[in-house]
Backbone as CSV, one residue per row, in Angstrom:
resi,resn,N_x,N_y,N_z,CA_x,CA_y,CA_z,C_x,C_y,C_z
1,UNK,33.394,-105.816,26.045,34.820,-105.617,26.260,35.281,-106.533,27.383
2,UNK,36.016,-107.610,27.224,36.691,-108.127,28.437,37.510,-107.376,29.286
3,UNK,37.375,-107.717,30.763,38.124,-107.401,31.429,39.638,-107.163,31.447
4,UNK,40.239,-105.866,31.331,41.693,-105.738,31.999,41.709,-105.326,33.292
5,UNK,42.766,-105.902,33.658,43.520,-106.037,35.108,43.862,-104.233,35.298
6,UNK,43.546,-103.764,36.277,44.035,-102.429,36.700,45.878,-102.519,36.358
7,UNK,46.547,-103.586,36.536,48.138,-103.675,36.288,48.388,-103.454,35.089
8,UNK,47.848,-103.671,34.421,47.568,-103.400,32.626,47.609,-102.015,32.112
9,UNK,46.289,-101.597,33.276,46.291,-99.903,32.931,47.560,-99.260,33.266
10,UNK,47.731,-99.732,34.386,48.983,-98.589,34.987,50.211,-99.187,33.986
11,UNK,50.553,-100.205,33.581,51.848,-100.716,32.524,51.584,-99.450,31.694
12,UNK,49.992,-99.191,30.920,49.711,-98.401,29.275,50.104,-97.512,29.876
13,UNK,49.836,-96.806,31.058,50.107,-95.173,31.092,51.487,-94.755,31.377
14,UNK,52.162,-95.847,32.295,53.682,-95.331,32.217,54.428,-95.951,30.975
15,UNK,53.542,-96.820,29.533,54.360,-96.745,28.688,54.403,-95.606,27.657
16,UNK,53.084,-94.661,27.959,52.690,-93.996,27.087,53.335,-92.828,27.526
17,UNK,53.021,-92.604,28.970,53.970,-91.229,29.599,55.793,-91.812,28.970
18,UNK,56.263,-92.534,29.303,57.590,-92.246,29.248,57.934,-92.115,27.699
19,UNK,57.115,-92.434,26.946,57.340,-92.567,25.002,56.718,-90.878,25.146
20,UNK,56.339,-90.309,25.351,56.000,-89.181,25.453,57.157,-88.488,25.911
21,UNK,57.823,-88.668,27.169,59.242,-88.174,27.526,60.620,-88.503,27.175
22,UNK,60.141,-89.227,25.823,61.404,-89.540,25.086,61.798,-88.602,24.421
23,UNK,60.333,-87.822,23.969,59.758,-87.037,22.471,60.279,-85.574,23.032
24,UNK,59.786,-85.766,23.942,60.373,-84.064,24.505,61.360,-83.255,23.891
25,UNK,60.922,-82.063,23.082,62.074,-81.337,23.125,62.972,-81.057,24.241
26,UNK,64.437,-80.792,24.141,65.367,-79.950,25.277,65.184,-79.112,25.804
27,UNK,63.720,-77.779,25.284,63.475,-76.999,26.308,62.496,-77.403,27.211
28,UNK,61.311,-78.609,26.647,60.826,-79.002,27.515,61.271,-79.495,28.399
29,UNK,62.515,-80.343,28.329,62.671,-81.116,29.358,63.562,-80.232,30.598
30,UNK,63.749,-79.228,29.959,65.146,-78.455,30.864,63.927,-77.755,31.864
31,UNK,62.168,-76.760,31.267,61.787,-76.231,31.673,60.881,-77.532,32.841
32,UNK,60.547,-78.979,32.578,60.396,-79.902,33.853,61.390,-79.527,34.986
33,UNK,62.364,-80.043,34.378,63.398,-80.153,35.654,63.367,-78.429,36.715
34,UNK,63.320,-77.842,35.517,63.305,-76.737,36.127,62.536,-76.383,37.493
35,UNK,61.045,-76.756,36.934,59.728,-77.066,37.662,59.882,-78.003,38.545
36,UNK,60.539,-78.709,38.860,60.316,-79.992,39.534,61.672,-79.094,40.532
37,UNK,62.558,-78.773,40.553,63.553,-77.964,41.343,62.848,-76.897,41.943
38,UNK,61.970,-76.383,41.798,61.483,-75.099,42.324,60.253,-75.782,43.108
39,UNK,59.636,-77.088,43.006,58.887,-77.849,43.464,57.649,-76.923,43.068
40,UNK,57.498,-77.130,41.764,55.900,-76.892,41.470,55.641,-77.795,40.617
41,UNK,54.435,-78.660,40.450,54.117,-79.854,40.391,53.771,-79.328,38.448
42,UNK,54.380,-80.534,37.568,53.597,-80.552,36.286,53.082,-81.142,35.348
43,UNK,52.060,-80.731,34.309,51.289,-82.043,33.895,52.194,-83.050,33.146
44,UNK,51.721,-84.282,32.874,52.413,-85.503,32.095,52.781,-84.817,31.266
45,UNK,53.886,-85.295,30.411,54.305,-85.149,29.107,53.246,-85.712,27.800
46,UNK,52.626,-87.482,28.308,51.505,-86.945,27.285,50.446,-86.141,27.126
47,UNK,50.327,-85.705,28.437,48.935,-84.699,28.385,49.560,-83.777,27.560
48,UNK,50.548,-83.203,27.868,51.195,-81.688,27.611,51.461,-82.021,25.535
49,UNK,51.767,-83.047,25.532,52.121,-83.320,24.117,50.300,-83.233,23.565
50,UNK,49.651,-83.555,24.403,48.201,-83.807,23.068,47.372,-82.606,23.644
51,UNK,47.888,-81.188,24.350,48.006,-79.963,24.124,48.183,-79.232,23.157
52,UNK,49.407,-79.838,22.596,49.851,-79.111,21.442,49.297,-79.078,20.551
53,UNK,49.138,-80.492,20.700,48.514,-81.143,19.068,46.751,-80.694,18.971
54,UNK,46.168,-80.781,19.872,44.793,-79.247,19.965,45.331,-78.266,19.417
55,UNK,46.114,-77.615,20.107,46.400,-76.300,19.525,46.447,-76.361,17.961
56,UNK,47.258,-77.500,17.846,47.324,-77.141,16.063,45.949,-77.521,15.354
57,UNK,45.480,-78.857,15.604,45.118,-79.326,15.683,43.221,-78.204,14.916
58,UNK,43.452,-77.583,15.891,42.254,-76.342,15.604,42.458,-74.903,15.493
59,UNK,43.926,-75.326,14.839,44.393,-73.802,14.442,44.467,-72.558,14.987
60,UNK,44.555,-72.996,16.173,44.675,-71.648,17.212,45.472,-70.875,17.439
61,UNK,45.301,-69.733,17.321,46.021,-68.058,17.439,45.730,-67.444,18.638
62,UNK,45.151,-67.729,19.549,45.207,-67.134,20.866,44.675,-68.248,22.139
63,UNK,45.220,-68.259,23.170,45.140,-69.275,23.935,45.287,-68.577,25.220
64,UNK,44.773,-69.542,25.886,44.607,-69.181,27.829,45.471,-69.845,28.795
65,UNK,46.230,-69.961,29.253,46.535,-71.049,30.378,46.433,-70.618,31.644
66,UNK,45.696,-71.246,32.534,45.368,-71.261,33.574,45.670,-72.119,35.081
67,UNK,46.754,-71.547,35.886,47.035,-72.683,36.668,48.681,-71.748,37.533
68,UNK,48.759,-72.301,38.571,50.055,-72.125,39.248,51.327,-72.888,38.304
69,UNK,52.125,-72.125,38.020,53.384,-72.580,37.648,53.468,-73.891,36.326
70,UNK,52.139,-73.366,35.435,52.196,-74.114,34.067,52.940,-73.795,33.304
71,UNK,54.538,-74.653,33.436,55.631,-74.090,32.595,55.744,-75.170,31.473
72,UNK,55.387,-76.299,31.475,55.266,-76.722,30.103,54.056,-77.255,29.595
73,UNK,53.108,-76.758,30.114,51.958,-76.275,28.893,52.204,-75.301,28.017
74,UNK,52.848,-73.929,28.873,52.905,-72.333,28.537,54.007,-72.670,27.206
75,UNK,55.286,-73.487,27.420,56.408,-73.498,26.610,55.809,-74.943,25.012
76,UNK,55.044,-75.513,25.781,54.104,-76.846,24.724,53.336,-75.484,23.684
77,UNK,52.501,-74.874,24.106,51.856,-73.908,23.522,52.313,-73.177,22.359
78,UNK,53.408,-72.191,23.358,53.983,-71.231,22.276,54.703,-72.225,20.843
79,UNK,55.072,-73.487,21.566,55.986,-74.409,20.235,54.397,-74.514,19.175
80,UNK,53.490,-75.028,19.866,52.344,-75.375,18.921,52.086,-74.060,18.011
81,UNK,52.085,-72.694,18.770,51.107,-71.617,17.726,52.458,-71.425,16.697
82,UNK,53.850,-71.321,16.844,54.777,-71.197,15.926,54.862,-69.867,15.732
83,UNK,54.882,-69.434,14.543,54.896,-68.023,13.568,53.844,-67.185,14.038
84,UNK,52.938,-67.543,15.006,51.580,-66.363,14.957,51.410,-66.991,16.328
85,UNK,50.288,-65.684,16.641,49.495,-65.429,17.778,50.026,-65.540,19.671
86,UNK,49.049,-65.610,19.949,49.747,-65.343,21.811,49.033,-66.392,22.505
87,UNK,50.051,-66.657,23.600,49.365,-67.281,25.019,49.234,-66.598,25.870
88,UNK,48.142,-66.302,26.531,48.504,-65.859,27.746,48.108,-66.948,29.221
89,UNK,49.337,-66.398,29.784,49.140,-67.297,31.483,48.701,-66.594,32.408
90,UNK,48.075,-67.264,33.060,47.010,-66.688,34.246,47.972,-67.450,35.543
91,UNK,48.417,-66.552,36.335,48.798,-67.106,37.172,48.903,-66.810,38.629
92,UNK,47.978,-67.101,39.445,48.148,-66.466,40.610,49.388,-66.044,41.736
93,UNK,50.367,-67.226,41.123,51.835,-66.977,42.247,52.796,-66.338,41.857
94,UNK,53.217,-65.304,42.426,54.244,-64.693,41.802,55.305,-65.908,41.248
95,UNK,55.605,-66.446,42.410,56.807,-67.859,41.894,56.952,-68.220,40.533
96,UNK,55.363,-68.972,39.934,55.142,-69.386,38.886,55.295,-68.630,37.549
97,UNK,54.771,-67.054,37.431,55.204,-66.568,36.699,56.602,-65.919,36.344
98,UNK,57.311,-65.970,37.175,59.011,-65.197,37.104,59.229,-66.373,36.212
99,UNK,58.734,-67.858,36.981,59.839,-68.722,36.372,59.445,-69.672,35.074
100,UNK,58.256,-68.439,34.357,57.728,-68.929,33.225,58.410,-67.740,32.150
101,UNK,58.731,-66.712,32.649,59.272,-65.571,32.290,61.037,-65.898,32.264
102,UNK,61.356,-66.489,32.949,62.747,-66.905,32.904,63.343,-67.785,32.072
103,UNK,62.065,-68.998,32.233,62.107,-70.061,30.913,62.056,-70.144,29.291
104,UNK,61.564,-68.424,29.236,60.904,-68.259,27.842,62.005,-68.486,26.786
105,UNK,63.464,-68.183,27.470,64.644,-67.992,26.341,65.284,-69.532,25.929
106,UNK,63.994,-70.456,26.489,64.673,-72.052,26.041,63.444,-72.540,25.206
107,UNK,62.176,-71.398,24.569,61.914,-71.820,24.131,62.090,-72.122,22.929
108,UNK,61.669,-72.993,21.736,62.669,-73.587,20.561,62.425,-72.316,19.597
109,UNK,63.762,-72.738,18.930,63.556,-71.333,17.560,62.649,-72.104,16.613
110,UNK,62.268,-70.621,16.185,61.676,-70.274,15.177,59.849,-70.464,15.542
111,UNK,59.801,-70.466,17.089,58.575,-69.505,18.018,58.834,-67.944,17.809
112,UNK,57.671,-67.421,17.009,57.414,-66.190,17.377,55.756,-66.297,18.326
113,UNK,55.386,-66.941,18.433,54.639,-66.391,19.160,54.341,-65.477,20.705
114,UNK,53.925,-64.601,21.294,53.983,-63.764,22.163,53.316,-64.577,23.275
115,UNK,53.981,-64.099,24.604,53.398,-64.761,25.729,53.312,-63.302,26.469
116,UNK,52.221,-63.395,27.196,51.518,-62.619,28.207,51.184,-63.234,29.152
117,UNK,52.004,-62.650,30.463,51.900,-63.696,31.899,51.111,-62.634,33.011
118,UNK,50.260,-63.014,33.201,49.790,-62.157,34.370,49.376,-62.643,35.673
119,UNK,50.027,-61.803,36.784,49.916,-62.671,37.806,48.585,-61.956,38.505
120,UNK,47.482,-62.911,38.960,46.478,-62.579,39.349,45.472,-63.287,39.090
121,UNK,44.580,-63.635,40.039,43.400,-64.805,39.842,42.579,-65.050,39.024
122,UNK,42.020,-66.023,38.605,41.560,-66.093,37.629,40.171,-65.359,37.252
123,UNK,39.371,-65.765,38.734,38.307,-65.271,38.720,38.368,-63.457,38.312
124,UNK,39.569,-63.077,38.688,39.632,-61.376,38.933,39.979,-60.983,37.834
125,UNK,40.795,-61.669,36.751,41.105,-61.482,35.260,40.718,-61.598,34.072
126,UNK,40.018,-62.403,34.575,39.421,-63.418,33.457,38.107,-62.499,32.648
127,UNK,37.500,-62.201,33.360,36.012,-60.882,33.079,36.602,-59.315,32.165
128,UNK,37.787,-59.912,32.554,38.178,-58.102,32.151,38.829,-58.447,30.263
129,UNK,38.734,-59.572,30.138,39.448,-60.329,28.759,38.001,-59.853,27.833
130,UNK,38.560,-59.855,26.239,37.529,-59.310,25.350,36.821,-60.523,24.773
131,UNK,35.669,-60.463,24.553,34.747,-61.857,24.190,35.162,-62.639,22.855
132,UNK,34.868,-63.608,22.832,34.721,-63.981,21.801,36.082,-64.221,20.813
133,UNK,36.989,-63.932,21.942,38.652,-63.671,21.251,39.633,-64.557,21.213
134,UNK,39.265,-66.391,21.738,40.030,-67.124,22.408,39.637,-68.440,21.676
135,UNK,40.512,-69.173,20.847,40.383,-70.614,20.580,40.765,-71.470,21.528
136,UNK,41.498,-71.434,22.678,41.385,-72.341,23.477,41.933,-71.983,25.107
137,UNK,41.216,-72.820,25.670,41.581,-72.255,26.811,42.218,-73.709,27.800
138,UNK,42.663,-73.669,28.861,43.355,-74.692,29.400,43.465,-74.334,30.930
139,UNK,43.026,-75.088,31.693,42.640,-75.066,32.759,43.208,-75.823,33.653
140,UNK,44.252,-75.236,34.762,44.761,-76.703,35.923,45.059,-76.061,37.095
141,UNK,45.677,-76.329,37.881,45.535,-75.734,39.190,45.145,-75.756,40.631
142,UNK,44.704,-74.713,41.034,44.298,-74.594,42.523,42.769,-74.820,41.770
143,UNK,41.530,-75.447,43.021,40.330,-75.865,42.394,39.623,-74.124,42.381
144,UNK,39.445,-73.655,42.876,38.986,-72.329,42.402,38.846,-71.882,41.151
145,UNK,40.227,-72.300,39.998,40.660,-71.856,39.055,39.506,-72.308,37.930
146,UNK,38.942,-73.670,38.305,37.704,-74.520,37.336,36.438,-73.604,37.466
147,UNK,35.430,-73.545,38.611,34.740,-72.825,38.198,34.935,-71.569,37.742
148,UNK,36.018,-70.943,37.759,35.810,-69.258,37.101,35.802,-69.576,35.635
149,UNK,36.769,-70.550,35.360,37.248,-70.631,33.884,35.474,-71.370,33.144
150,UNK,35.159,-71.687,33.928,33.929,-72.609,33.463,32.973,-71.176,32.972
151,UNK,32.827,-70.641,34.276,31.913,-69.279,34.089,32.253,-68.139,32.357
152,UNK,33.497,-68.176,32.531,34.017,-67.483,31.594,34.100,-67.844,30.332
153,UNK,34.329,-69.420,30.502,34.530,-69.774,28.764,33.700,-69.383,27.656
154,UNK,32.362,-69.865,27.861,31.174,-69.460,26.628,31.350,-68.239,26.108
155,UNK,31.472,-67.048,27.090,31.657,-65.913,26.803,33.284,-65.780,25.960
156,UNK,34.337,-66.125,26.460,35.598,-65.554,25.800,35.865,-66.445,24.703
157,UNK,35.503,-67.672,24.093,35.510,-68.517,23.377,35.159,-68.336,21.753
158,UNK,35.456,-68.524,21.301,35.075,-68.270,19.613,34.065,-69.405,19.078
159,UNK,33.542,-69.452,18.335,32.651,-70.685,17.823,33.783,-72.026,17.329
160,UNK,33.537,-72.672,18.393,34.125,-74.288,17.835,35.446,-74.181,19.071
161,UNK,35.311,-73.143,19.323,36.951,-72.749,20.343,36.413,-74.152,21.728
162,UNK,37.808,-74.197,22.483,37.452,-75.204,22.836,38.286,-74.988,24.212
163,UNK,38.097,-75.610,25.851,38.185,-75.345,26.895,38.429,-76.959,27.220
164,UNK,39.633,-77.167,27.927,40.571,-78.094,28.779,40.456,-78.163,30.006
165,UNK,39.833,-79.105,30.748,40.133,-79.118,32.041,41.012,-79.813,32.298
166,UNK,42.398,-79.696,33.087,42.734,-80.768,33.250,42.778,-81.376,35.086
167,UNK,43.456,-82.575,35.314,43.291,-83.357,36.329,42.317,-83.304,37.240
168,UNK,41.221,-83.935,36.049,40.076,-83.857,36.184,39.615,-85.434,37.721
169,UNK,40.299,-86.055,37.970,40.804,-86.728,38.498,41.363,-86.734,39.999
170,UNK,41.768,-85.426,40.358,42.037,-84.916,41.265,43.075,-85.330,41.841
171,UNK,43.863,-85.400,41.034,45.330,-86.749,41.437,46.521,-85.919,41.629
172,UNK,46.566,-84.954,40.898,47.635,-84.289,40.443,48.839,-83.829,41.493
173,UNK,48.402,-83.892,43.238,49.319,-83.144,44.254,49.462,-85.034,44.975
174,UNK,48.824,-86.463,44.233,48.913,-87.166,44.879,48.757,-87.292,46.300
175,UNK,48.146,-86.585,46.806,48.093,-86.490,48.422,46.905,-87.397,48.878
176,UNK,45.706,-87.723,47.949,45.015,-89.258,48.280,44.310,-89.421,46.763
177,UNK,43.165,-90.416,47.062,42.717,-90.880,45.783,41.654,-90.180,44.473
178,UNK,41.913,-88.477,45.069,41.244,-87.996,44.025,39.464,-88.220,43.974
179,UNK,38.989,-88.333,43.026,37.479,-88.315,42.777,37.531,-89.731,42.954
180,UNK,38.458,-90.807,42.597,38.476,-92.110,42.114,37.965,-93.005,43.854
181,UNK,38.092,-92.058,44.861,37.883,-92.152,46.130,36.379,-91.671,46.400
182,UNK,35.034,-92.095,46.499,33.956,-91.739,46.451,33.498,-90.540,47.868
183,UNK,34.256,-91.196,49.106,34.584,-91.032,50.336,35.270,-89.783,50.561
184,UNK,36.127,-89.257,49.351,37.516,-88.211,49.423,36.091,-87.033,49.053
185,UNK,35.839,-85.842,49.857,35.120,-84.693,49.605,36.273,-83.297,49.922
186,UNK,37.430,-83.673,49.731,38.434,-82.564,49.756,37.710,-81.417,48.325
187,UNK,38.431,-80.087,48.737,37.744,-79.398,47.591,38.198,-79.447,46.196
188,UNK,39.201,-79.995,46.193,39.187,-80.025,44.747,38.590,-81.196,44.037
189,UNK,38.257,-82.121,44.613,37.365,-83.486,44.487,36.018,-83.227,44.117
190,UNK,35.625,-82.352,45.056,33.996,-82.043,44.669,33.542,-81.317,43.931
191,UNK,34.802,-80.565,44.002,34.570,-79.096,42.551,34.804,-80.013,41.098
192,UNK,35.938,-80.534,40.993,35.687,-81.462,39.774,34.609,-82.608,39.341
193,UNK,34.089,-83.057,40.403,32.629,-83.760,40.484,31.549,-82.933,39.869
194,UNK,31.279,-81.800,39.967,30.317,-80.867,39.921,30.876,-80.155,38.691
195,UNK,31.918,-80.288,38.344,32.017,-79.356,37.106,31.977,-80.437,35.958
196,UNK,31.865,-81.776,36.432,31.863,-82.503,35.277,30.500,-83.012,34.567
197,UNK,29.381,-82.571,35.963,28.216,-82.584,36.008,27.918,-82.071,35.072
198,UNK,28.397,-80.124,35.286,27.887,-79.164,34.686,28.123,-79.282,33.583
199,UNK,29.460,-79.531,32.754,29.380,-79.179,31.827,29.067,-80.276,30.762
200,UNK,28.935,-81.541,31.229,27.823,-82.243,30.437,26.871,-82.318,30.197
201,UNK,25.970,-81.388,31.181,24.574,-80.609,30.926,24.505,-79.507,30.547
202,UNK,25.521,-78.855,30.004,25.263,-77.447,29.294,25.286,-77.850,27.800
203,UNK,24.302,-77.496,27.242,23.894,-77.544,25.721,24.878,-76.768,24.818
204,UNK,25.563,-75.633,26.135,26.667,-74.996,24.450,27.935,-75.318,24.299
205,UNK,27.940,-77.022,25.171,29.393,-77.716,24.887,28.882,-78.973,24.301
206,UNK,30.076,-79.502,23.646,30.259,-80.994,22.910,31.476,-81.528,24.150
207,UNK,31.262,-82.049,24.659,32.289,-82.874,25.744,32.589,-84.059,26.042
208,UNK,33.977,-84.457,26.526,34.255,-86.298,26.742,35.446,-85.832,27.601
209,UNK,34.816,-86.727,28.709,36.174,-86.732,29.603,37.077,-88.116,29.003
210,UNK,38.251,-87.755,28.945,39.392,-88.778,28.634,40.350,-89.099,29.217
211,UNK,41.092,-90.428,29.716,42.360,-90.236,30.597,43.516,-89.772,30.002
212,UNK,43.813,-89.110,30.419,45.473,-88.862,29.316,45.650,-87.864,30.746
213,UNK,46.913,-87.946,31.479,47.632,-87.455,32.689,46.596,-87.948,33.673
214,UNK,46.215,-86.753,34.662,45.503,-87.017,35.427,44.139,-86.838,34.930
215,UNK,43.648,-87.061,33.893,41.797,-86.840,33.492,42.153,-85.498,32.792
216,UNK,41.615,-85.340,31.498,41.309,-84.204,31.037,40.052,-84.063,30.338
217,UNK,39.064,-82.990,30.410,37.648,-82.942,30.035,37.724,-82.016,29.159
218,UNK,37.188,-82.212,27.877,37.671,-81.422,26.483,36.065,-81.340,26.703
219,UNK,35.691,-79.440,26.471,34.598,-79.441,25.770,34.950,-78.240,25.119
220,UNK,34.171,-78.922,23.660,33.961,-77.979,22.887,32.747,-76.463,22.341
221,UNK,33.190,-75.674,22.275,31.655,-74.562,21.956,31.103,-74.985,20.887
222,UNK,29.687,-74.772,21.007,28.806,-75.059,19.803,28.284,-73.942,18.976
């Protein structure tokens, strides 16, 4: 493969993010702004768009989201399941969930699917969920939020069901260079270092980290 110029990369990703934020439905874009006014930080539009397209993608009827103030994953979601099944959000801040609960009435018609928002950590919720009951799960956040969801997945996961990490990258609050910084041992840097370890050495995932937003690590159950 010949060399591209790092200027190259960054041209593809803000041409791909903004063709992505062309696509946006009106509730997505109303529930960004929304997010971005209340100052809680959210993923790209293409990440959030090739969310969906998983969801459909593997036919999923029940889903996880995991993270402070994931208002358009939560609203990407419910558009993906359509006519059937539930999301539920895991959310530790009160903030985040009111104003995922507030947002719900922009999401597009002809969503029936059910959302279940619960505010409370992941690690503390997550155990009390029934096994084996979950095609996908989705992961972003405070770094705490990765290993619980890591611990938990095999168990709440269905065969072939499949678990999202995202900003895998550690980019996402921009405050320095993430993992991409060898030097940067902030905690969410090292926890994503180590979880990317792990779960490429666990035998009961199929996994590839990919760039799309800030890094997302798709593994699948076997």
């Amino acid at each position: 493969m010949e060399y591209t110029s790092p200027s190259s990369f960054t041209a593809a990703w803000s041409y791909i993010e903004n063709h992505a934020l062309e696509r946006q439905s009106p509730a997505l874009q109303e529930a960004r702004l929304r997010a971005a006014e209340a100052g809680l930080p959210q993923s790209s539009a293409a990440q959030t768009a090739l969310l969906g397209a998983l969801a459909r993608w593997i036919d999923a009827t029940s889903v996880i989201v995991i993270g402070t103030g994931t208002i358009v994953e939560t609203i990407q979601l419910l558009d993906a399941l359509g006519e059937r099944g539930q999301v539920t959000t895991v959310d530790s801040s009160v903030q985040g969930i009111a104003l995922i609960r507030t947002l719900l009435r922009g999401v597009p018609d002809g969503t029936q699917a059910t959302l279940r928002a619960v505010n409370a950590p992941a690690h503390v919720f997550l155990p009390r969920l029934n096994a084996e009951d979950y095609d996908l799960i989705v992961v972003s956040g405070d770094a705490d939020n990765y290993p619980a969801a890591y611990l938990q997945a095999p168990r709440l996961l269905k065969h072939s069901g499949m678990v999202v990490f995202t900003d895998m990258l550690a980019l996402a609050r921009q405050e320095d260079d993430g993992v991409l910084d060898p030097d940067n041992h902030s905690k969410k840097a090292d926890i994503v270092r180590q979880l990317l370890d792990d779960v490429e050495a666990d035998d009961r995932f199929d996994s590839t980290l990919t760039f799309s937003g800030t890094g997302l690590l798709l593994a699948r159950k076997r």
